[in-house]
N, C-alpha and C positions, 0 to 999 in steps of 0.2 A: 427660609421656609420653616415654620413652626411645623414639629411633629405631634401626631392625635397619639394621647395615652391612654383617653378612657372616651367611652360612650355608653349614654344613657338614653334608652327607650322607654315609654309607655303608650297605653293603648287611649285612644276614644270612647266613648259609647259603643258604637259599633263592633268596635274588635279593632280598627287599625290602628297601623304602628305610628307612632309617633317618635320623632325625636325630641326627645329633653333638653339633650346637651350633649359637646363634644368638647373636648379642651386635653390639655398637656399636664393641668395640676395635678391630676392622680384623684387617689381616694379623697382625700378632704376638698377640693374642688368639687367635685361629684355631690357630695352629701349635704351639701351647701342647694345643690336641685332640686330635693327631694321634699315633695307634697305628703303630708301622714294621712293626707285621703285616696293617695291614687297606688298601684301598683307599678312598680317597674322591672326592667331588667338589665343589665351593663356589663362590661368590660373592662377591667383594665388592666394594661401593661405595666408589668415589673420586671426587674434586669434580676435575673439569680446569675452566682457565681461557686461554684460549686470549690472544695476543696485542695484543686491541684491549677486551680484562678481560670476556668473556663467560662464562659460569659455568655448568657443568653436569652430571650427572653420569654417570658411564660404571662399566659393569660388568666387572668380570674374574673370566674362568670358571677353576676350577682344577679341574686331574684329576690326583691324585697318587697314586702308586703307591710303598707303602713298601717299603723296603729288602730286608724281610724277607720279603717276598711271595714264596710259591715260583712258577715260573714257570708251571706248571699252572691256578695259580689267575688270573695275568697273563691269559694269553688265553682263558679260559671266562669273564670277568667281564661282565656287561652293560656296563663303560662301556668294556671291552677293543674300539678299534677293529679287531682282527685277527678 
């Protein structure tokens, strides 16, 4: 059973969610996804290991906003904190 490390959303027209992608590579699998016209948002899992070897895992949220996005679209977005 292959385990999910990262997932990536973005939205429609509309506002709905959409899935991107799910997969096990991590961040360079992910970014290989991503459209510099659309907006997204993701997860992924990482193993930290703290100083005395405790092992665990932690999440990193990502909210990316591509290049190409006109700025109109920037702040009407649901994940547009403005």
């Amino acid at each position: 059973m292959m385990s999910t490390y990262r997932i990536l959303l973005t939205y429609d027209d509309q506002g709905n969610i959409i899935l991107r992608g799910k997969g096990s590579g991590g961040l360079p699998e992910m970014m290989h996804k991503i459209n510099e016209r659309q907006i997204y948002v993701g997860v992924v899992r990482v193993r930290a290991v703290d100083e005395y070897g405790s092992r665990r895992a932690k999440f990193v949220y990502i909210n990316y906003v591509g290049s190409d996005v006109v700025s109109i679209e920037k702040t009407n977005h649901p994940s547009s904190p403005f």
